[in-house]
C-alpha positions as CSV (number, residue, x, y, z in Angstrom):
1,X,-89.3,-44.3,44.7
2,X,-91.9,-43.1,42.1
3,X,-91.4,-39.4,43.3
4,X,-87.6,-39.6,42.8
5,X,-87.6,-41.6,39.3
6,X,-90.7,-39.4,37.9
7,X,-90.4,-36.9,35.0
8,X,-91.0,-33.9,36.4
9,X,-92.9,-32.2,32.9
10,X,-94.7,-29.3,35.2
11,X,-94.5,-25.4,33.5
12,X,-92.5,-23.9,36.7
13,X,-94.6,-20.2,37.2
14,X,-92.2,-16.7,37.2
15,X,-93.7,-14.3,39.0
16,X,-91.3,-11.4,37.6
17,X,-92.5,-11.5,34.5
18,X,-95.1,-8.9,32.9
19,X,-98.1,-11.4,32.0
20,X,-97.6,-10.9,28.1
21,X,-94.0,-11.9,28.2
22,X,-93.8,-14.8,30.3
23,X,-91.4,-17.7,29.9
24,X,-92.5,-21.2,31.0
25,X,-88.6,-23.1,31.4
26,X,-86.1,-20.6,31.4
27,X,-84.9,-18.4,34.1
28,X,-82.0,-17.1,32.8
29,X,-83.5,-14.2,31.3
30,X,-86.5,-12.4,32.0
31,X,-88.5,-9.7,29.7
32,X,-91.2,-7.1,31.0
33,X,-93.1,-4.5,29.0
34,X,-93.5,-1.3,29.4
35,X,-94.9,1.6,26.5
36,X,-92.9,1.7,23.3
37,X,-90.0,-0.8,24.8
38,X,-89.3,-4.0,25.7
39,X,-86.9,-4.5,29.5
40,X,-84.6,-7.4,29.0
41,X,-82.5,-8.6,32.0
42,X,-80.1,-11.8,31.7
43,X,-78.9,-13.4,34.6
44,X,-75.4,-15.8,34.9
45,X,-74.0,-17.2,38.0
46,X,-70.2,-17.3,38.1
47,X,-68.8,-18.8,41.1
48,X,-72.4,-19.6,42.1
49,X,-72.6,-15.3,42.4
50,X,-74.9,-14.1,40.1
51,X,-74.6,-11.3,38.0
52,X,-77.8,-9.3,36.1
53,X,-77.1,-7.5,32.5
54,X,-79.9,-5.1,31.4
55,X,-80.8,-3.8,27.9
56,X,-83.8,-1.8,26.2
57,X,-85.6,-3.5,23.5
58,X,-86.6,-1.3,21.0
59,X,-89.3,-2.5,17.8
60,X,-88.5,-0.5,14.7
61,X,-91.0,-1.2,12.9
62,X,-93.3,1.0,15.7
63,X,-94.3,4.2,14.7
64,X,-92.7,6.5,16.8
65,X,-94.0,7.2,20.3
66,X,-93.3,10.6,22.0
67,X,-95.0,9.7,25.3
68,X,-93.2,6.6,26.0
69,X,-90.3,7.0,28.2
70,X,-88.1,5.1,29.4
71,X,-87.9,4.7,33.2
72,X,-85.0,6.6,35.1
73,X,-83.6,3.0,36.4
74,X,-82.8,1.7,32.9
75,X,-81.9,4.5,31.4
76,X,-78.0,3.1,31.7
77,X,-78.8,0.2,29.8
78,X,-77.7,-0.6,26.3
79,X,-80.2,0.0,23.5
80,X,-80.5,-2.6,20.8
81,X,-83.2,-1.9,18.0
82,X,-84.8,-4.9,16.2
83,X,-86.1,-6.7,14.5
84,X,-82.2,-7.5,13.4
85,X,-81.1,-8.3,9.9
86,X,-77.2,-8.8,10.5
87,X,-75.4,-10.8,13.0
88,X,-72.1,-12.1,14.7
89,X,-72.7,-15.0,16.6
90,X,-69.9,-15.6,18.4
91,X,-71.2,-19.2,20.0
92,X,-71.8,-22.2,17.9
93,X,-75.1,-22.5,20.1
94,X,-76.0,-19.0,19.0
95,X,-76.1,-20.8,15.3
96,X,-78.1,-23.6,16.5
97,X,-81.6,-21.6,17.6
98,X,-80.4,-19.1,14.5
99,X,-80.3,-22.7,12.2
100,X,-84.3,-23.5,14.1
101,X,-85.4,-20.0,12.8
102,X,-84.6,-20.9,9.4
103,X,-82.2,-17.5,9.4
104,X,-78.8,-18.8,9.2
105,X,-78.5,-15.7,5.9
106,X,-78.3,-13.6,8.3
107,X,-74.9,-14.4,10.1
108,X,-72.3,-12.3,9.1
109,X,-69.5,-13.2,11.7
110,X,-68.7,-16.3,14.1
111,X,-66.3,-16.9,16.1
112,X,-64.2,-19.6,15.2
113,X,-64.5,-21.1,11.6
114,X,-62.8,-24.4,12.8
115,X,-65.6,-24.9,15.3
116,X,-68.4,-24.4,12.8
117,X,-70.4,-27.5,11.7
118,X,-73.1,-25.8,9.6
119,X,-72.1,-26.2,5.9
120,X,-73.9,-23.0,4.6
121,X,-71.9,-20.8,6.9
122,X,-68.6,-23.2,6.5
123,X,-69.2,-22.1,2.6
124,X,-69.7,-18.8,3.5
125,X,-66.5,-18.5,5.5
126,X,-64.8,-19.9,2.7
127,X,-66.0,-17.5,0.4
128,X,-65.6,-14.6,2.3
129,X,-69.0,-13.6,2.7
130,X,-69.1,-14.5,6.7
131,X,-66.0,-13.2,8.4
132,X,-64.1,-14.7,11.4
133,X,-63.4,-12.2,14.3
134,X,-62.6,-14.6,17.5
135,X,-63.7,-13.9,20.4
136,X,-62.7,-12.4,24.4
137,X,-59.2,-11.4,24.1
138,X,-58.8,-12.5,20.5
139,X,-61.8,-10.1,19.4
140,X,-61.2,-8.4,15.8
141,X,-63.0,-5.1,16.8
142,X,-61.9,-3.2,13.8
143,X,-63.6,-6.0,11.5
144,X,-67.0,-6.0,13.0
145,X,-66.8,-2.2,13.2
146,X,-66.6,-2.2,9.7
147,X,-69.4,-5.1,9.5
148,X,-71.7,-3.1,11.3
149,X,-73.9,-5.8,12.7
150,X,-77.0,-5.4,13.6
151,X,-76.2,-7.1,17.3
152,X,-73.6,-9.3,18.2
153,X,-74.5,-12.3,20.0
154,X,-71.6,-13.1,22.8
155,X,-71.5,-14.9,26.4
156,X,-69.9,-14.4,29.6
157,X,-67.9,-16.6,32.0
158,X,-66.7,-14.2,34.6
159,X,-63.3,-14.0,33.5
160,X,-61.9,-10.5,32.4
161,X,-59.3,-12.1,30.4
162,X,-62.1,-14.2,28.0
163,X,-65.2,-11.8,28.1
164,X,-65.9,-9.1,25.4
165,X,-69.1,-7.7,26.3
166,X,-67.4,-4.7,27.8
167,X,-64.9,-4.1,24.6
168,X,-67.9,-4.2,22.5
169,X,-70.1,-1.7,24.0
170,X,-66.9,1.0,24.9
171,X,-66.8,0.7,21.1
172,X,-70.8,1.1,20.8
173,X,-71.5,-2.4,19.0
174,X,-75.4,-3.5,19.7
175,X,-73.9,-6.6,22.2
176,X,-76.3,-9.2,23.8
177,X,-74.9,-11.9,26.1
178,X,-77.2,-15.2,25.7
179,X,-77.0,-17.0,28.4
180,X,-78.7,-20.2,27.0
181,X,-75.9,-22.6,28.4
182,X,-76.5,-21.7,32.1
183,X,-79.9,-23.0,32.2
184,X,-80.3,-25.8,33.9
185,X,-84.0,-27.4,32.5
186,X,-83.2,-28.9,28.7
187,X,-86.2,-26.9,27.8
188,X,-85.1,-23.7,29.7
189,X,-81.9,-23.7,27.2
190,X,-84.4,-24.4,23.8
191,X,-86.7,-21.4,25.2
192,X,-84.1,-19.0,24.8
193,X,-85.4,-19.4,20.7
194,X,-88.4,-17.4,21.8
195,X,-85.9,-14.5,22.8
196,X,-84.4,-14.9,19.2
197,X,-87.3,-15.1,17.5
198,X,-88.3,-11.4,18.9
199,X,-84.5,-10.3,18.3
200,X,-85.0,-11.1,14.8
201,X,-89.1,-10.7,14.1
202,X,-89.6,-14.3,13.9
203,X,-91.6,-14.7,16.8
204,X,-94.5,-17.3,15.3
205,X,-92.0,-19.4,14.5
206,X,-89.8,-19.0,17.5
207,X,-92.9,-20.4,19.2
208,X,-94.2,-22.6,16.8
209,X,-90.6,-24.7,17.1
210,X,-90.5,-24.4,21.6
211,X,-93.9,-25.7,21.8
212,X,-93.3,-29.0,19.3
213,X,-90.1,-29.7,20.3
214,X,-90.9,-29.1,24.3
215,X,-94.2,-31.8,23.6
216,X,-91.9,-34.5,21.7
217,X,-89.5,-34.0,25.2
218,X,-92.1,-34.5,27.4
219,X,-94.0,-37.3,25.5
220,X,-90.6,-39.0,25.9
221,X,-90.1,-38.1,29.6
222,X,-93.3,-39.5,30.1
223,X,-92.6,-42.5,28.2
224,X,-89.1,-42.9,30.3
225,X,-91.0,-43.2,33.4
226,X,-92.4,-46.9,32.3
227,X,-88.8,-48.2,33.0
228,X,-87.7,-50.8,35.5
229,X,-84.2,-50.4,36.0
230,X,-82.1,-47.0,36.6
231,X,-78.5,-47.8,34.9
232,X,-76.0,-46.1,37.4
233,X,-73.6,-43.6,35.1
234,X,-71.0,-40.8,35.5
235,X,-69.4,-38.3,33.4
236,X,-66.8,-36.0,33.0
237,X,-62.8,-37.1,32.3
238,X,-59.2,-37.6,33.8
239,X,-57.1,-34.8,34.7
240,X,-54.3,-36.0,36.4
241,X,-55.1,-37.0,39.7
242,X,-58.4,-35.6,39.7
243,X,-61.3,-36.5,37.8
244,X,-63.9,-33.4,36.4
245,X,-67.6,-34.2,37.2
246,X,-70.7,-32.7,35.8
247,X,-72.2,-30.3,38.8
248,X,-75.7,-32.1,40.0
249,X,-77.7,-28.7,39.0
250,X,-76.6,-28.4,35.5
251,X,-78.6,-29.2,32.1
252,X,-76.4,-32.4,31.9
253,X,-77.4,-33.3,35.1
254,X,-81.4,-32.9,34.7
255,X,-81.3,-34.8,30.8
256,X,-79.4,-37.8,32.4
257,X,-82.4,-37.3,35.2
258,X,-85.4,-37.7,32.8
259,X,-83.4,-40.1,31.0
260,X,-84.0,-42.1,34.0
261,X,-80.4,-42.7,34.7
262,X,-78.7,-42.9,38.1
263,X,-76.3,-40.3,38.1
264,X,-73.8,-41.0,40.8
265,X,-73.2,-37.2,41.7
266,X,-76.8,-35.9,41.1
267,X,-76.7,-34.9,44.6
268,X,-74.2,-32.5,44.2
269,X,-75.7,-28.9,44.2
270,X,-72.9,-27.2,42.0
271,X,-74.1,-25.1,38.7
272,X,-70.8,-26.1,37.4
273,X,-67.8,-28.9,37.0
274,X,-65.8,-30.2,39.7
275,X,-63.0,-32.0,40.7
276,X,-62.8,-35.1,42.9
277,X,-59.5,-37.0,43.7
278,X,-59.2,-39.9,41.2
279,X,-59.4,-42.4,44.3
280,X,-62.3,-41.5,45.4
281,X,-63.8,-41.6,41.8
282,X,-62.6,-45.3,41.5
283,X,-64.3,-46.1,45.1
284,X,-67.5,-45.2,44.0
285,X,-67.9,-45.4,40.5
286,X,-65.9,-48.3,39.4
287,X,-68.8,-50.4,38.7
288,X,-71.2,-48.1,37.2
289,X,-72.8,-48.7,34.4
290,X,-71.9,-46.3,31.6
291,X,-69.5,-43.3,31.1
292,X,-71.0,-40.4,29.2
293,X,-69.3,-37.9,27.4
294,X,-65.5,-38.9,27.9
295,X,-64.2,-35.2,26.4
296,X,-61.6,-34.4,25.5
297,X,-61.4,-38.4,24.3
298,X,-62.7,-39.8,21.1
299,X,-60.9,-43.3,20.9
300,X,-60.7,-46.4,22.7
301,X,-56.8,-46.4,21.9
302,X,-56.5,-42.2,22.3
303,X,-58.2,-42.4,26.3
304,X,-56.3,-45.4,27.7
305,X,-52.5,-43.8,26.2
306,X,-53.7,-40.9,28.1
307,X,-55.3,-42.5,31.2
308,X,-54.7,-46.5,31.3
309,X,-56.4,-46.5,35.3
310,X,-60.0,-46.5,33.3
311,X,-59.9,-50.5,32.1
312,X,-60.6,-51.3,35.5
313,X,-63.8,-49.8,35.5
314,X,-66.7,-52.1,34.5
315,X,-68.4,-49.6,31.8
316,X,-64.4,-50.6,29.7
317,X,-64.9,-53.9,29.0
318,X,-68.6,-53.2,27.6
319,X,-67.6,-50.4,25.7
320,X,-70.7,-48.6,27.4
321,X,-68.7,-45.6,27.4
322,X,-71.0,-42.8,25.0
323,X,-69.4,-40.0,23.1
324,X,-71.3,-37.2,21.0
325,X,-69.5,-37.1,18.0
326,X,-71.8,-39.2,15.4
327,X,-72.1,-35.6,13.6
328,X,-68.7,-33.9,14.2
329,X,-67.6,-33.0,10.5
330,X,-64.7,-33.6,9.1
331,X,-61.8,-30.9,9.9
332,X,-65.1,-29.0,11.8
333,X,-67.0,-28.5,14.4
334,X,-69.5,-30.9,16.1
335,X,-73.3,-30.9,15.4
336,X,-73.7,-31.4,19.0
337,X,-72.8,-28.0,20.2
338,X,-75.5,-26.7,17.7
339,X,-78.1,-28.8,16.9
340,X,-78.1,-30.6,19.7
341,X,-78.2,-27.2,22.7
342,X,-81.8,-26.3,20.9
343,X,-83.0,-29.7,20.5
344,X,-83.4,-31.9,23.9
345,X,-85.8,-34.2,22.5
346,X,-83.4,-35.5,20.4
347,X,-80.4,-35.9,23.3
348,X,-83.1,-37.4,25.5
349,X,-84.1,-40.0,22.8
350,X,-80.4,-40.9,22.1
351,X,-79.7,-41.2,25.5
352,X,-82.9,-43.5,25.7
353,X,-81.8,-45.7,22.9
354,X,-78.5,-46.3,24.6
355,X,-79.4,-46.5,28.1
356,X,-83.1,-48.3,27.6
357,X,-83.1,-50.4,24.6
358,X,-86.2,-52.4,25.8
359,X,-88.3,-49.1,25.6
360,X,-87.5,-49.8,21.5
361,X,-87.8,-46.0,20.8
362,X,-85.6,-45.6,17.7
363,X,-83.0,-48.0,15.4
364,X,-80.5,-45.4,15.4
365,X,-79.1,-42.6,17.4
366,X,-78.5,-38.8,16.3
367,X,-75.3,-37.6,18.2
368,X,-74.4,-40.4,20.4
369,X,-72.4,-43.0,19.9
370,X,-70.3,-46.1,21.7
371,X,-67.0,-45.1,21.4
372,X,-64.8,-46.4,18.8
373,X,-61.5,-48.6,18.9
């Protein structure tokens, strides 16, 4: 029972890696070094296929280097030059690690203004000085043509009809797809601020911010260990007569893990949602605990009018049902989606305070709350 309840706080070892540009969490993406150039590869998985993106790093501020060359084999690849001054961040996690670097100036275009929670670039939407250029099929190409960026910053689902990396390099825009939110470790998603931090020449402090906030996760993983009790929990929401579950190897999935909390479908081996029949759901979850992020849900009143089935479950009449919206902002986005994707130490502590009150970590919570009548 120890070995299955213990936090796991090991560095996992990558072999791939060139020995200068290692990564200790993630393994998304994957850097090696040859002379004058940095070789990026990003891997996703859609449909648990993967697929691997390639670019060429390239450090202006090097003095030039005739002999280096770059190798036949990624000589296709996409060249982006840095360190970069201007960009589109098309994700509001992309804002997040760009809000940790302290360089939230240099955004010129997002996404979505209505999903934005950071007030400096909410203002700057407003007063024109960041643009809003959507995003797959809803891309304003002309507009960041005429911004120029320095890169854009975009991600891929594996769906034609939503992903714009291809549009943007046809119409040769520096692109780079972060794939931050398909890591499955907490602190493989916050490492991907080292890769930022060399995008944008920040790299001391890219590294000063991984290795505090990856020693406050694990001084609290440790800490979660001391507990007695696993409270049994699931996630996900309604849809009809199917109910959509977190996938058992997702970052949801491992932060409810170290949390110490028994997640009722950490077996499952899926890097993504899934359906079960609402039955089945009710057979085997209907005394759990606590349900954790209800999406799309933010009200006692607005889940039962939409599903009423849910006040026979035990977690209803305790209100242990958790929602991340403490810091969603008025007519805005949700702190969560920022914030909260580059610092696990915080989620982990929330979910501590909520699910382990006897460990007496904190009086308060950052992004998690009970859910309201």
């Amino acid at each position: 029972m120890l070995l299955l309840w213990s936090c796991r706080a090991e560095i996992p070892q990558n072999q791939n890696f060139s020995e200068n540009v290692s990564t200790e969490y993630a393994v998304n993406y994957r850097l090696d070094s040859i002379p004058g150039y940095l070789i990026l590869h990003v891997e996703q998985f859609f449909d648990e296929k993967s697929t691997t993106y390639g670019w060429i790093l390239k450090d202006k501020r090097n003095p030039a280097c005739p002999e280096c060359k770059i190798p036949i084999n990624f000589q296709k690849y996409p060249l982006i030059e840095y360190p970069v001054y201007s960009i589109a961040a098309l994700s509001s996690t992309h804002l997040g690690i760009l809000s940790e670097l302290d360089l939230l100036s240099r955004v010129v275009a997002v996404s979505q203004a209505h999903l934005i929670h950071a007030p400096s670039i909410r203002q700057a939407i407003k007063s024109q000085s960041v643009a809003e250029v959507g995003f797959g099929p809803s891309l304003q190409i002309e507009q960041l043509l005429r911004l120029q960026p320095d890169v854009v910053l975009t991600f891929a689902v594996g769906d034609s009809r939503f992903d714009d990396y291809g549009i943007l390099l046809d119409n040769d825009i520096p692109t780079l797809i972060v794939a931050d939110w398909q890591e499955v470790h907490p602190l493989g998603r916050l490492e991907w601020i080292r890769l930022l931090g060399i995008l944008t020449g920040t790299e001391n402090r890219a590294d000063s911010v991984f290795k505090l906030r990856t020693y406050k996760y694990l001084e609290l993983c440790s800490l979660a260990t001391q507990v007695k009790k696993h409270p049994k929990v699931i996630t996900g929401t309604s849809e009809g007569e199917n109910w959509r579950l977190t996938g058992g190897n997702t970052f949801f999935a491992r932060l409810l893990q170290d949390a110490q909390a028994d997640y009722l479908f950490a077996h499952s081996t899926s890097r993504n949602s899934f359906k079960i029949n609402f039955e089945e759901l009710f057979i085997k979850a209907h005394q759990v605990d606590y349900w954790i992020n209800p999406s799309p849900w933010n009200t006692r009143s607005e889940t039962l009018k939409n599903e009423s089935r849910l006040s026979l479950f035990s977690f209803w009449e305790k209100n242990h049902i958790l929602i991340p919206n403490k810091r969603r902002a008025k007519n805005g986005g949700n702190e969560f989606w920022e914030l909260g994707m580059v610092r696990p130490d915080l989620l982990l502590s929330d979910l501590l305070h909520f699910l382990h009150p006897e460990l007496g970590l904190s009086d308060s919570s950052v992004f998690y709350q009970f859910m309201e009548d």
